[in-house]
C-alpha positions as CSV (number, residue, x, y, z in Angstrom):
1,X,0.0,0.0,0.0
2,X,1.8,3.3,-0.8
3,X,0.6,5.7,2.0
4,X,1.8,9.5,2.2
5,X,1.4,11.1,5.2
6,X,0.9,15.7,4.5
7,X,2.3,17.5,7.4
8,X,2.4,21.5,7.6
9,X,5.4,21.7,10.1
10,X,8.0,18.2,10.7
11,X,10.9,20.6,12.9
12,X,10.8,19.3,16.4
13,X,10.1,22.2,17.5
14,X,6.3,21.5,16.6
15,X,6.7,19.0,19.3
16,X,4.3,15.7,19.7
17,X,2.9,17.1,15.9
18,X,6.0,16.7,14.3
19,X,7.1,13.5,16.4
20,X,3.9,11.4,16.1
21,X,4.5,11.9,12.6
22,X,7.5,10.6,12.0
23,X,6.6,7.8,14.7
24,X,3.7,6.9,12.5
25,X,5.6,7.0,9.2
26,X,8.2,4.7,10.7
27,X,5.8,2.1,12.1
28,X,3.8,1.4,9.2
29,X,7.0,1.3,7.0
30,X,7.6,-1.7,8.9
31,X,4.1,-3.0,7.6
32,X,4.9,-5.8,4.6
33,X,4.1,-4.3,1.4
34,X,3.6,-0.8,2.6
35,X,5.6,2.4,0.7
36,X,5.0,5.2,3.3
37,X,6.3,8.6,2.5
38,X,6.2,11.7,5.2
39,X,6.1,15.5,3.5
40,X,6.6,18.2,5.6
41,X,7.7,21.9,5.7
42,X,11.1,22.8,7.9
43,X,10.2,25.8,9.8
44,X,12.6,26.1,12.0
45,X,16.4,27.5,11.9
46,X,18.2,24.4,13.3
47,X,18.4,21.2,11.9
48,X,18.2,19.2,14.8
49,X,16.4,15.7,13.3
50,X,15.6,12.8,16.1
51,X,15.4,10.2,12.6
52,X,17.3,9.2,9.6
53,X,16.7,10.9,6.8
54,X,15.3,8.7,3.5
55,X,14.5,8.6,0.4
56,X,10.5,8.8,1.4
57,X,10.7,11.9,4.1
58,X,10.7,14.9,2.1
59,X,11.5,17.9,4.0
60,X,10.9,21.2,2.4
61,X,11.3,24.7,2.8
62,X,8.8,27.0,3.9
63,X,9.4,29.8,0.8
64,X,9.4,33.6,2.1
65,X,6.3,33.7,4.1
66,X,7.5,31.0,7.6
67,X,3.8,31.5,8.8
68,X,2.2,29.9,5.8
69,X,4.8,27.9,3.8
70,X,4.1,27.4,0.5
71,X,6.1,24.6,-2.3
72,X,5.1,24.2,-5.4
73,X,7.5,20.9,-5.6
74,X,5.6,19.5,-2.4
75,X,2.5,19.7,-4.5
76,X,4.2,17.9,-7.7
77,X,5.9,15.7,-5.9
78,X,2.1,14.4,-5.0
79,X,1.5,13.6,-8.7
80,X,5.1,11.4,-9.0
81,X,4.2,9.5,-5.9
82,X,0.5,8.7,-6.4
83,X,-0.3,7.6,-3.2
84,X,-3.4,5.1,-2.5
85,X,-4.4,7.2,0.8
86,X,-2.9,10.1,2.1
87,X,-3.2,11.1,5.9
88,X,-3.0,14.7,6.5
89,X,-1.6,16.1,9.7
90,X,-2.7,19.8,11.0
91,X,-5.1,22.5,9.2
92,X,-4.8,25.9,7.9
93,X,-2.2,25.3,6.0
94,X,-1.4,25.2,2.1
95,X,-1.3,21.5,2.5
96,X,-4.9,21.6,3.0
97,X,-4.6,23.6,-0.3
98,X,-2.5,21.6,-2.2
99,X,-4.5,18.0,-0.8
100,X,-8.1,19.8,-1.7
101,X,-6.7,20.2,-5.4
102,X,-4.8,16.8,-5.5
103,X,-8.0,14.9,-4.1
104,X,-10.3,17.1,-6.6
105,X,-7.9,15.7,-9.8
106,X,-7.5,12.2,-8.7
107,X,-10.3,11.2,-6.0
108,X,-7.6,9.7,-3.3
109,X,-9.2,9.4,-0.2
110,X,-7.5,10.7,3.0
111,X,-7.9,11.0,6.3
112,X,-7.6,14.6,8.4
113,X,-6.0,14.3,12.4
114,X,-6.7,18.1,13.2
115,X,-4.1,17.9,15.9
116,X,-6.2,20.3,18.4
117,X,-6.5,22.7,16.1
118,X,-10.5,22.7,15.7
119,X,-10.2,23.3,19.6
120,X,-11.8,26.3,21.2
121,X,-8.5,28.0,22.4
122,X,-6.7,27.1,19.3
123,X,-9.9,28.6,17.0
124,X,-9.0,31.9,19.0
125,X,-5.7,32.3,17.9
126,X,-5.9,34.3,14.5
127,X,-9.6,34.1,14.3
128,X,-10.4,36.0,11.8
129,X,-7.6,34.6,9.6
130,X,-9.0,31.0,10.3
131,X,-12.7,32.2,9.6
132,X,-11.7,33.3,6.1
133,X,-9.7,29.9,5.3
134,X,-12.3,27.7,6.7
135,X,-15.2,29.3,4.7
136,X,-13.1,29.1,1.5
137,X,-10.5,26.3,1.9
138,X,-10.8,24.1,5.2
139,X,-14.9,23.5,5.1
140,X,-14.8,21.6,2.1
141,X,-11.6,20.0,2.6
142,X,-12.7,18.9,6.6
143,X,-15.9,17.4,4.3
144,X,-14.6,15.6,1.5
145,X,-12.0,13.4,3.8
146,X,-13.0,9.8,5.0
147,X,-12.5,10.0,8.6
148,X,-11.7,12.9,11.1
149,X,-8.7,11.3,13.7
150,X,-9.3,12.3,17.0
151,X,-6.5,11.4,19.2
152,X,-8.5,12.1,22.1
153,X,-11.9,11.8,24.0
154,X,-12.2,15.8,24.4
155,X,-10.9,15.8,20.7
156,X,-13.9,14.0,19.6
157,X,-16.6,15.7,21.3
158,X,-15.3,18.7,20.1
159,X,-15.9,17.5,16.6
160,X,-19.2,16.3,17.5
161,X,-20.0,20.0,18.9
162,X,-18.9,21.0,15.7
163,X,-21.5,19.2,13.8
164,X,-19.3,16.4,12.4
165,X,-21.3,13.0,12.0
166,X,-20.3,10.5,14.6
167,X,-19.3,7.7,11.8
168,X,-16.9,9.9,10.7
169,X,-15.2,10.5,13.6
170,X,-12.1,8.1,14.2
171,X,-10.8,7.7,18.0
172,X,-6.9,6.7,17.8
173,X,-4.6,8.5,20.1
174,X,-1.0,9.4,19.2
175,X,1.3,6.6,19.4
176,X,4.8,6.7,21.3
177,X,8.2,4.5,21.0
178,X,8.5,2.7,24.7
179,X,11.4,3.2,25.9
180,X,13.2,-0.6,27.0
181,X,15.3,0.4,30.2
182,X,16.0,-0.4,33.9
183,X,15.6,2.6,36.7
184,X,18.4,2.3,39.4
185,X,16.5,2.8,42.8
186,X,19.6,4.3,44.0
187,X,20.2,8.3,42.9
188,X,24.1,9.2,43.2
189,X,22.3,12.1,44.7
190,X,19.7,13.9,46.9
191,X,17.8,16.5,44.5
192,X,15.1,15.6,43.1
193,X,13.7,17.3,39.6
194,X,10.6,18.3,38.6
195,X,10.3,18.5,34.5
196,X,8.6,20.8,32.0
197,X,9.0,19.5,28.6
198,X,7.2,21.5,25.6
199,X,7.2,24.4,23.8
200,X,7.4,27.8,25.4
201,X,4.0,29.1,25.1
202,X,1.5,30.9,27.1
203,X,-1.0,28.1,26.3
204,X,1.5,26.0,28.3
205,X,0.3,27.1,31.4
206,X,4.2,28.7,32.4
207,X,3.1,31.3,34.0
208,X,0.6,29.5,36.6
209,X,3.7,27.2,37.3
210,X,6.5,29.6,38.3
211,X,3.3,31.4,40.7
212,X,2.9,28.0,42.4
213,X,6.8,27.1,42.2
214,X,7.4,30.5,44.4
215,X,4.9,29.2,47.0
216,X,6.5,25.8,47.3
217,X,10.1,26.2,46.8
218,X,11.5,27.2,50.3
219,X,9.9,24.5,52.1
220,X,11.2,21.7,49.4
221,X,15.0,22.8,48.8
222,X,15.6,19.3,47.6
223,X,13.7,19.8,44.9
224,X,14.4,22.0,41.7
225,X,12.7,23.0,38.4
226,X,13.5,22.0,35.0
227,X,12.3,24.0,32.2
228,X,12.9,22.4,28.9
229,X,11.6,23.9,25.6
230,X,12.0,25.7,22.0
231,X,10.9,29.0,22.6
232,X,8.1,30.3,20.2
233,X,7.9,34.0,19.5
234,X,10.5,34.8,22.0
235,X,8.3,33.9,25.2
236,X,11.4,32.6,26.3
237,X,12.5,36.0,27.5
238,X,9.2,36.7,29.5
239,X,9.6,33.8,31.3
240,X,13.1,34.6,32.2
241,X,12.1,37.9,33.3
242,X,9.1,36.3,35.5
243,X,12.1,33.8,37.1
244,X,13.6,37.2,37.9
245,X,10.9,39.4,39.1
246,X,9.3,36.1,41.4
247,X,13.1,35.6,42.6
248,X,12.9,31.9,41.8
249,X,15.4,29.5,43.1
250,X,16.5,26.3,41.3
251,X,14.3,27.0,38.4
252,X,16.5,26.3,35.2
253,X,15.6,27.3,31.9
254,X,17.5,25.3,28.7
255,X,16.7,24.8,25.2
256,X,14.6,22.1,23.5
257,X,15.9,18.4,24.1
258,X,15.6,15.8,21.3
259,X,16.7,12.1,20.8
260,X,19.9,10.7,23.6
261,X,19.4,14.1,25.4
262,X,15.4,13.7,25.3
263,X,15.9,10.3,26.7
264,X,18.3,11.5,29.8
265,X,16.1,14.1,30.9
266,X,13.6,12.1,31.5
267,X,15.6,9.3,33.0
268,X,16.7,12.1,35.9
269,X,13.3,13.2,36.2
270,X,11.1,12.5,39.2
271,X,7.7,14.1,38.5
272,X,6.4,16.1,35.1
273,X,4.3,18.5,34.8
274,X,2.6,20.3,31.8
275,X,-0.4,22.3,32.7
276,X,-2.0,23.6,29.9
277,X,-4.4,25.8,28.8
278,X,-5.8,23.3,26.4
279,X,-4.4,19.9,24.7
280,X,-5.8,17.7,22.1
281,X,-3.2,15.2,23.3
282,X,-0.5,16.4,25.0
283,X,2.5,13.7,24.0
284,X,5.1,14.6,26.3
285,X,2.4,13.5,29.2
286,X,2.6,10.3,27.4
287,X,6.5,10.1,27.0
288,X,7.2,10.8,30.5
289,X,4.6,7.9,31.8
290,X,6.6,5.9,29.3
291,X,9.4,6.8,31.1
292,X,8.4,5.7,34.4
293,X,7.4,9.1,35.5
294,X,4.3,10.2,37.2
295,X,2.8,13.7,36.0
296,X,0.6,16.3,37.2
297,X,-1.4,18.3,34.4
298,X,-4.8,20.1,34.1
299,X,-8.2,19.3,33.4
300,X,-7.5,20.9,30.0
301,X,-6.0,18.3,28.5
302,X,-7.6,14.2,28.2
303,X,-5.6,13.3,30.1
304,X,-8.3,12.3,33.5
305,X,-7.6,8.5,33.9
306,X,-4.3,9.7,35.2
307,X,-6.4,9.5,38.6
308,X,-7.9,6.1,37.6
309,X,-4.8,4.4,36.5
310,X,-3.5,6.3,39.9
311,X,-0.5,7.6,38.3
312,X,-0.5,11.3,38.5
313,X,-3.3,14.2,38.8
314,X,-5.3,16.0,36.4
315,X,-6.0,19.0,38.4
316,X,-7.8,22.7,37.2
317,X,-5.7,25.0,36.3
318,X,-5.6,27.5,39.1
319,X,-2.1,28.3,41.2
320,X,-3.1,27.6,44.2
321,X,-3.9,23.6,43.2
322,X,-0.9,23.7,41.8
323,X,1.3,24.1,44.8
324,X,-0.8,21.8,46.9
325,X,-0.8,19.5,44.2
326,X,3.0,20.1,43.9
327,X,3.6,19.6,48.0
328,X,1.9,16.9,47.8
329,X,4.2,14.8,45.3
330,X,7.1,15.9,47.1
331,X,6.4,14.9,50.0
332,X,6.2,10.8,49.0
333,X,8.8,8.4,49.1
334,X,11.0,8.0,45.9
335,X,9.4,4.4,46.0
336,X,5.8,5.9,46.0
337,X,6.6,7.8,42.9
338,X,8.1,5.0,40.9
339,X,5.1,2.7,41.6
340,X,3.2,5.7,40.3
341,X,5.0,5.9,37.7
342,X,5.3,2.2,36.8
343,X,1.5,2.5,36.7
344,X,1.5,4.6,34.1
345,X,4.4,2.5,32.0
346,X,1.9,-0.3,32.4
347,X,-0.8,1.7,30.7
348,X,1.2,3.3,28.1
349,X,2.5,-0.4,26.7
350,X,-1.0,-1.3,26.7
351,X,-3.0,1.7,25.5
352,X,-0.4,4.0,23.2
353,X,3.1,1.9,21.6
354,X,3.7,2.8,17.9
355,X,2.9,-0.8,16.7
356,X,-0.3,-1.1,18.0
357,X,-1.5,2.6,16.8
358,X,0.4,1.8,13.4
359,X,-1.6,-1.8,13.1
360,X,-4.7,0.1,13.7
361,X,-4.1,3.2,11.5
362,X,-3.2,0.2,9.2
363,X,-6.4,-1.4,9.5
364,X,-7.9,2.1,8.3
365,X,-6.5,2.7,5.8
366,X,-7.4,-1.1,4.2
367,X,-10.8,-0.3,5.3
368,X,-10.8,2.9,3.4
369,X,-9.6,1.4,0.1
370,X,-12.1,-1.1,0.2
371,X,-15.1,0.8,1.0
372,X,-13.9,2.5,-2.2
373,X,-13.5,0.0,-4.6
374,X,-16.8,-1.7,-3.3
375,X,-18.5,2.2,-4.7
376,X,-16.6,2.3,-7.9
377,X,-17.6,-1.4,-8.9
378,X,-21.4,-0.2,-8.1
379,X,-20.7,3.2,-10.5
């Protein structure tokens, strides 16, 4: 089956968007018979890849305009391919354009995972902009696909409010790579490390954390504060300055983290934390479980069976329930957290490894193309 997969941004700096990709690309790859090619714009100013490079990724550059890349080549490479499906990751973008034209010439069907960005917060950002594309571009794209992907519950009933027909709604979550290792019980030393791994953005919920950090941090000195992330629009900076201003101690700020470096953060990790303003998924939540560590996040984000599988909390977002949240975690045993977080390792073998969310996507796809040739044998 020869599969391409559309993607409007592949830098890691698009996070669990661009690394899901590639995750997904690489998993059904591994499928007999399948050709599976990845296309994606490189927005960013660093090449910093976490995969090998092939003859099927085909990374392009955004053009002059970084907020709405634009390749003419990405279209035609379309037409040399000529893919069976195509799975389309992200909206407003020109590869919504350049699928809508490609699907209008040739009929391919494809699948759309919005990646959150149908989501009520995200619909803010640039409305007007987004009103415009969707009446002219996205409605009719969003209509002709097979399936809608929603990698979430909340992502789903979002789609539902939206009007979307519930038999054309798909529910697979993002996949991660499980990490195979062994945690020694015994750190060489006493500080302990609470992680923030995403991208700098006030949807992040940043700000809410360095307010509850200053209300925890002198009674837990053997704890510190790990910020980890690439910094969008230079919110890096007002971060810093609100480190400064709060008179934080032990709160370290560093640049994104990928592949080996990734991996060590969270091996020197003891608790993570991302609370968000909103998440469709939220796959650092997932790689840190994966990892063996338990996280705290918000109710913003689908992430509420934390508290079921009793392997971290999904808490509102308010400061206050932060810090309480936060004194709470720090004041268990090292042994209480690891049997949290070999919880949560438990459920993301189960629930969220890249071969079973390939094998399913899989199963999609062959569902797809037969559906369709059952139609065209009725025309």
């Amino acid at each position: 089956m020869k599969i391409v997969i559309l993607s409007s941004n592949i830098s890691n700096e698009a996070g669990g968007y661009s690394e899901s990709s590639f995750l997904l690309r690489d998993r059904l790859e591994k499928i007999k018979n399948n050709d599976v090619y990845l296309f994606g714009f490189w927005k960013s100013k660093f090449l910093k890849l976490s995969y090998k490079l092939t003859d099927r990724i085909n990374i392009f550059s955004p053009g002059y305009i970084d907020i709405f890349p634009f390749s003419i080549n990405y279209f035609k490479k379309l037409f040399i391919i000529k893919p069976k499906i195509i799975d389309i990751q992200g909206l407003w973008s020109s590869t919504s354009i350049f699928n809508l034209i490609y699907y209008y010439f040739t009929k391919t069907p494809y699948i759309v995972t919005p990646r959150g960005m149908l989501e009520k917060w995200a619909l803010k950002q640039s409305y007007f902009k987004k009103k415009f594309f969707y009446f002219f571009i996205e409605k009719y794209h969003l209509k002709n696909a097979s399936f809608l992907r929603a990698t979430s519950e909340l992502e789903a009933s979002t789609f539902l409010k939206l009007g979307f027909k519930k038999s054309k709604i798909l529910k697979i979550p993002n996949s991660i790579k499980i990490p195979n290792f062994k945690i020694n019980l015994k750190k060489k030393n006493n500080q302990k490390r609470l992680l923030f791994l995403s991208r700098l953005h006030p949807k992040k919920g940043l700000v809410e954390l360095l307010n509850a950090w200053k209300k925890v941090q002198n009674t837990h000195l053997d704890w510190e504060l790990l910020i980890c992330g690439f910094d969008e629009n230079n919110y890096k900076k007002e971060i810093s300055n609100k480190i400064k201003k709060l008179n934080l101690q032990r709160v370290f700020l560093r640049d994104f983290v990928t592949g080996k470096q990734k991996e060590k953060t969270y091996y020197a990790s003891d608790l993570f934390i991302l609370p968000s303003h909103s998440e469709n998924f939220g796959l650092s939540i997932a790689e840190a479980l994966s990892y063996q560590v338990p996280v705290i996040t918000t109710t913003n984000t689908p992430w509420k069976k934390l508290e079921i599988y009793k392997c971290g909390w999904c808490i509102k977002l308010d400061e206050k329930i932060i810090a309480r949240t936060l004194e709470k975690a720090f004041i268990m045993s090292r042994k209480e957290r690891l049997s949290m977080g070999k919880r949560g390792r438990d459920w993301m073998i189960k629930d969220f490894s890249d071969e079973s969310i390939g094998l399913r996507m899989h199963s999609v796809y062959k569902k797809i193309l037969k559906n369709n040739s059952l139609k065209n044998k009725k025309k």
